[in-house]
C-alpha positions in Angstrom: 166.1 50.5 -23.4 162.9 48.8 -23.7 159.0 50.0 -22.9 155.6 48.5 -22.7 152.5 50.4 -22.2 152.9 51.1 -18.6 157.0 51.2 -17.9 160.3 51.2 -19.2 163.5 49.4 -18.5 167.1 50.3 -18.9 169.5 47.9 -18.7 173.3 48.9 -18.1 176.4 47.0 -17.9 178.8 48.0 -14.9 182.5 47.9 -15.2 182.4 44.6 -13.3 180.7 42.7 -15.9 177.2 42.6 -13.6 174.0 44.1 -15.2 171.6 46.6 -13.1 168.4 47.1 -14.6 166.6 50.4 -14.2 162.6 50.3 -14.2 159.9 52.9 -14.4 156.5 53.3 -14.6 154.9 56.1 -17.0 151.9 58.0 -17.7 152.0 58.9 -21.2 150.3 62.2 -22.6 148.4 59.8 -24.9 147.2 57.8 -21.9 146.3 60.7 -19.6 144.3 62.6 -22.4 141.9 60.8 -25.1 142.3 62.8 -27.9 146.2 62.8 -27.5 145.3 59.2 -29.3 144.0 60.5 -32.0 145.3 59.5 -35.8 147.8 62.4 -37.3 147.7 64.0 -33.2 149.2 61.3 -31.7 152.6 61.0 -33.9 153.7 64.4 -32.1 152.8 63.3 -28.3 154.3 59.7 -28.7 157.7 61.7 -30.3 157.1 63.8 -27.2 156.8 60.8 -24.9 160.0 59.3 -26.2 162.1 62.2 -26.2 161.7 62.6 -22.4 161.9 59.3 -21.8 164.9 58.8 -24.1 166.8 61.1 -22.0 165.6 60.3 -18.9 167.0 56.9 -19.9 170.3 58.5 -20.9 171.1 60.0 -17.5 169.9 56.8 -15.8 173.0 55.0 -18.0 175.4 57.9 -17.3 174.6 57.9 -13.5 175.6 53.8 -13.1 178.9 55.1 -14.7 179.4 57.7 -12.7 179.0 55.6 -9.3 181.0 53.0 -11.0 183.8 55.1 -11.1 183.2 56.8 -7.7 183.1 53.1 -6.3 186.3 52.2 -8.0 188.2 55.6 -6.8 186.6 54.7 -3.1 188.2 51.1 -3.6 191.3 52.3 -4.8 191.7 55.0 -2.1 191.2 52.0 0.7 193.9 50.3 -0.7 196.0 52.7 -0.9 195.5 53.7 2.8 195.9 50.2 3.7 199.0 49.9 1.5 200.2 52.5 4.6 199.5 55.5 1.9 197.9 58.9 3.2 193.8 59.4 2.7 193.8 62.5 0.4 193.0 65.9 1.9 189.5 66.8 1.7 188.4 70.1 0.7 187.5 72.7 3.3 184.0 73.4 1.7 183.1 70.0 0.5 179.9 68.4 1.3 179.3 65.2 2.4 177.5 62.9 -0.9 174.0 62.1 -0.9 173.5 58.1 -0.6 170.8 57.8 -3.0 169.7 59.8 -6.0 172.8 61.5 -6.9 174.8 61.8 -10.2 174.0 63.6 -13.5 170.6 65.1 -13.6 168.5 65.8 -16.4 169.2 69.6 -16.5 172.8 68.4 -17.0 172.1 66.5 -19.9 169.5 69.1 -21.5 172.4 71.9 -21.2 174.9 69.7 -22.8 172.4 68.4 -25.8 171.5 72.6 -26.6 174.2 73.0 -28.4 173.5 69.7 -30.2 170.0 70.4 -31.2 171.1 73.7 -32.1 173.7 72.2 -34.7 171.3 69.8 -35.9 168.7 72.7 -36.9 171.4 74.4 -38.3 172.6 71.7 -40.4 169.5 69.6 -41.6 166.9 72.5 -41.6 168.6 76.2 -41.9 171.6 75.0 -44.5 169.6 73.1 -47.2 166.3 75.9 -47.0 169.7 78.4 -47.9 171.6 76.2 -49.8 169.3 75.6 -53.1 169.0 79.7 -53.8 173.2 79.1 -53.9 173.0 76.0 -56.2 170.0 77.5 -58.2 169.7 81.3 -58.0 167.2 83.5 -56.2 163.8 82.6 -57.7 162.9 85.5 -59.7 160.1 87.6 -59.1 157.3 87.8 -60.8 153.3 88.3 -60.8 152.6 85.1 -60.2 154.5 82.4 -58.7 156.0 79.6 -60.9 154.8 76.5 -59.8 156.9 74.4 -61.2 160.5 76.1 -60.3 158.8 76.1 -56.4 158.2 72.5 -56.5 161.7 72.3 -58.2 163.4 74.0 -55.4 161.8 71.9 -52.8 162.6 68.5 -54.1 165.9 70.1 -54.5 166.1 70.9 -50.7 165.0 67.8 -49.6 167.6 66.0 -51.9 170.0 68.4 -50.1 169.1 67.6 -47.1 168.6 63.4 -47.3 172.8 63.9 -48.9 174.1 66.0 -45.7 171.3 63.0 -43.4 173.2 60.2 -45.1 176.8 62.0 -45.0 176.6 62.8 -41.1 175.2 59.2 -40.2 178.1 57.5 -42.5 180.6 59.8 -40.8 179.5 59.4 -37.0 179.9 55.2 -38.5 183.4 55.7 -38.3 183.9 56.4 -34.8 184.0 53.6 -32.2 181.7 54.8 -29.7 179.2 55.7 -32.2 179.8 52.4 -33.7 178.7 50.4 -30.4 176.1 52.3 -29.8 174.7 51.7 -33.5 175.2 47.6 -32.1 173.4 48.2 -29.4 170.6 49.7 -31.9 170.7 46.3 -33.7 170.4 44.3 -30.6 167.2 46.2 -29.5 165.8 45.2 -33.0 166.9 41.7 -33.0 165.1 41.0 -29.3 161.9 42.5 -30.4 162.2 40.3 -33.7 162.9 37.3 -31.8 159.9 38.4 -29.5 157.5 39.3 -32.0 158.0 36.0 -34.0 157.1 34.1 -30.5 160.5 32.7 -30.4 162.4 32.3 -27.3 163.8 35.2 -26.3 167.5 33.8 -26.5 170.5 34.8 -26.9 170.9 32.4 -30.0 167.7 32.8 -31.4 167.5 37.1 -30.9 170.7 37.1 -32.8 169.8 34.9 -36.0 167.0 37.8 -36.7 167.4 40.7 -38.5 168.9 44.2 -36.9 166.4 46.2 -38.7 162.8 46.7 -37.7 160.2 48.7 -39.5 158.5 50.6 -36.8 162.2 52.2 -36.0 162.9 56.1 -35.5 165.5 55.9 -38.5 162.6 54.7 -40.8 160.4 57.3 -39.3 163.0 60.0 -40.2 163.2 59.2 -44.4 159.5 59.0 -43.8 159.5 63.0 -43.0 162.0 63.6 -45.2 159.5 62.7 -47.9 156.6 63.8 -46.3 158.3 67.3 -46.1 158.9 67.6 -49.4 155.0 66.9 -50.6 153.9 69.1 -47.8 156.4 72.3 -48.6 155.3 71.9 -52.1 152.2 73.6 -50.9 153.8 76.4 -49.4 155.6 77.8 -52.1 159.1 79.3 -52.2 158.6 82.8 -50.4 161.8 84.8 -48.8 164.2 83.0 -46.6 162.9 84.0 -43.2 159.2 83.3 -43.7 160.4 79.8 -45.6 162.0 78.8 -42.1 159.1 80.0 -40.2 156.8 77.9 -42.4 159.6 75.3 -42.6 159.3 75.1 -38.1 155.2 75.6 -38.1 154.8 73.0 -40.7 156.1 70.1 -38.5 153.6 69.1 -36.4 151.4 68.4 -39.2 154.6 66.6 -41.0 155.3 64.1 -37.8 151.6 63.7 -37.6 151.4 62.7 -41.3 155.3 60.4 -41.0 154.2 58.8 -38.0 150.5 57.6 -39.2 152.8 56.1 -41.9 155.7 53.9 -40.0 152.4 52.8 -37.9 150.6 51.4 -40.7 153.9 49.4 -42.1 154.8 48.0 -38.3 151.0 46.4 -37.4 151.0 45.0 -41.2 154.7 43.8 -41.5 153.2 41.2 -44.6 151.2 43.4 -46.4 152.1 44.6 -49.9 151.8 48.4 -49.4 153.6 48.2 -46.1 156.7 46.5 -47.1 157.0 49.3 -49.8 156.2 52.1 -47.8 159.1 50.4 -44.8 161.9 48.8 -47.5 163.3 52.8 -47.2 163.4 53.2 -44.2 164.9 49.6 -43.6 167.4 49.9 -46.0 168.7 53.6 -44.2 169.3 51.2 -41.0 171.8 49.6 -42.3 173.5 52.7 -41.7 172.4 53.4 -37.8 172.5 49.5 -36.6 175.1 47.0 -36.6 175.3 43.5 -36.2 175.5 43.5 -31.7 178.3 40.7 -29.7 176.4 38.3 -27.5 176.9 40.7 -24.2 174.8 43.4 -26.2 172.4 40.9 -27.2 172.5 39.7 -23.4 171.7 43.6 -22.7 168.8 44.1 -24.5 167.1 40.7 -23.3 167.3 41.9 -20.0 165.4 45.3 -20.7 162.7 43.6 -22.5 162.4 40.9 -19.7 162.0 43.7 -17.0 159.0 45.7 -19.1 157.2 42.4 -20.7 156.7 39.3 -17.8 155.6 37.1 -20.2 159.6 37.3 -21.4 161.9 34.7 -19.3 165.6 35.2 -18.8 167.6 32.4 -20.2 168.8 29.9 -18.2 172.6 31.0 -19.1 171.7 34.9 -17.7 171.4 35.0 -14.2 169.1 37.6 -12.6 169.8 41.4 -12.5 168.8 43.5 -10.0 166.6 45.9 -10.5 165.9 49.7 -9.3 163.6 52.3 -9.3 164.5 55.3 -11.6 163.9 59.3 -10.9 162.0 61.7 -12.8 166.0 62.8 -13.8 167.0 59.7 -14.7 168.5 59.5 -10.6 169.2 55.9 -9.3 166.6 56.4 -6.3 165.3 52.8 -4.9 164.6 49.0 -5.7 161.3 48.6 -6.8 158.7 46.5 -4.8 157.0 45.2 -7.5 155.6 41.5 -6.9 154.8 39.0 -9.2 151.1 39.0 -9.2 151.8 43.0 -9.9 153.9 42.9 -12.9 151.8 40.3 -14.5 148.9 42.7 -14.6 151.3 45.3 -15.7 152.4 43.6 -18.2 148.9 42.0 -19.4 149.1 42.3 -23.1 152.2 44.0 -23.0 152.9 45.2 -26.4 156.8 45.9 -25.8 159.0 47.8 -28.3 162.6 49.1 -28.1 163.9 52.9 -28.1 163.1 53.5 -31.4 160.8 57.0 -31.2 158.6 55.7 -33.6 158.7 52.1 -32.4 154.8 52.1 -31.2 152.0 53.4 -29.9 
């Protein structure tokens, strides 16, 4: 997945080996509302932003699967029947499909990501905030707080929680699907390097770049890591339940704070201070990106070719078709966007993959 300033693109390989490309315009909370632009305020609506439209993007994916295998079950069926082989029985109370716009739906894929986010908070957030008073004791109590011990404690969470980070990325490694994905990751950031260093957007030349990028979501999430542990430092070490309150009302102001940071080091990629503050970051993505196969690489050129005009398909891709995608992520239409259209969509594009914290 790939976005501009104005839309987004989605490209998705069918089981036949063809590409479809899904494309969508957006209205950002940042572009209907000034202030939502605002340094330290516009870290949480951009996170916001590409959130929704992460799994917006998801569904669209999950809904070219899903007719892919309904086509392939129609197919098969028709042969069958014309192998002499009875049509199955249909069901007394079945409903004719809708032509357009069906599949999985977003409220689908927010039920089934609950349980998810709910482990996540569990994990990363509940069990190190409860975790150092087993590894160090309850803090005693006393007139007046130790300062030290509390700032103890809290670089001790955070170190508790950056282990179980780099433990549950390492593990997920392991497992294929995961594993492609993570290529795919890489073959976002290759394109945009390629892109962003006015190469050719080519096949050949996106894949001699680097997979990492510095204005990625896994750099942005050591970036809170650390700013979490400087900003809880403030707060103490009160009883367990208010310590998770704070820990939950505290990060706004720490996304705010991350984000201003993985800005600065993308739009000054030479300077001195930004290469410190992203060679984290980049170093953490070699855990969450993988070197991509041609086809992936192939992938990603098409999504950035949909969202930025000034990007040409390679002579070896042929064209992908392109349609419009729902507010759910539904497959709805083809989009009639001429060419004089998209060029002024695209003016000044400034095009970035998936990444939540991949731009502005």
């Amino acid at each position: 997945m790939m976005r501009s300033k104005t839309a987004y693109a989605t490209a998705v390989r069918r089981m036949d080996g063809s590409v479809v490309v899904g494309r969508k315009q957006i209205s950002t909370l940042a572009q209907r509302w000034r202030w939502a632009r605002w340094p330290f305020i516009r870290g949480n609506f951009g996170l916001l932003d590409s959130l929704a439209l992460g799994m917006e993007s998801l569904t669209f994916s999950g809904n070219v699967a899903i007719e892919d295998e309904e086509r392939a079950a129609a197919e098969k069926a028709a042969e069958d029947i014309a192998a002499g082989a009875p049509p199955p029985p249909e069901a007394p109370d079945a409903k004719p499909e809708k032509a357009s716009g069906g599949g999985m739906g977003g409220t689908m894929l927010w039920v089934t990501m609950i349980p998810a986010m709910a482990l996540g908070i569990g994990l990363f957030v509940i069990l190190p905030a409860w975790s150092v008073d087993w590894v160090m004791g309850v803090q005693p109590e006393a007139a007046t707080p130790q300062l030290a011990d509390s700032i103890l404690r809290n670089l001790v969470e955070g170190a508790i929680r950056l282990v179980l980070i780099l433990g549950y990325m390492s593990a997920i490694s392991l497992m294929g699907p995961i594993r492609r994905v993570f290529q795919f990751h890489g073959a976002e950031h290759q394109t945009i390097n390629a892109f962003e260093a006015g190469l050719p957007v080519t096949v050949a030349n996106a894949s001699a770049t680097s997979p990492l990028h510095p204005r990625c979501g896994t750099a942005f999430l050591l970036v809170v890591i650390v700013v979490k542990i400087f900003v809880n430092c403030f707060l103490g070490w009160p009883t367990l339940w208010l310590r998770l309150v704070l820990r939950i009302a505290v990060l706004p102001i720490i996304a705010g704070i991350g984000y201003e940071v993985i800005y600065y080091a993308g739009r000054h990629r030479d300077g001195l201070l930004s290469r410190a503050l992203a060679w984290p970051g980049l170093m953490l993505q070699r855990l969450t990106t993988r070197k991509p196969t041609p086809d992936q690489v192939e992938i990603a050129i098409y999504a950035l070719a949909a969202v930025a005009p000034e990007v040409d398909l390679p002579p070896e891709l042929e064209p992908a078709p392109e349609v419009s995608v729902g507010s759910s992520g539904q497959i709805i239409a083809t989009p009639p966007i001429d060419d004089a259209e998209a060029a002024a969509q695209g003016e000044h594009a400034d095009a970035t993959d998936s990444c939540p914290a991949a731009g502005e």
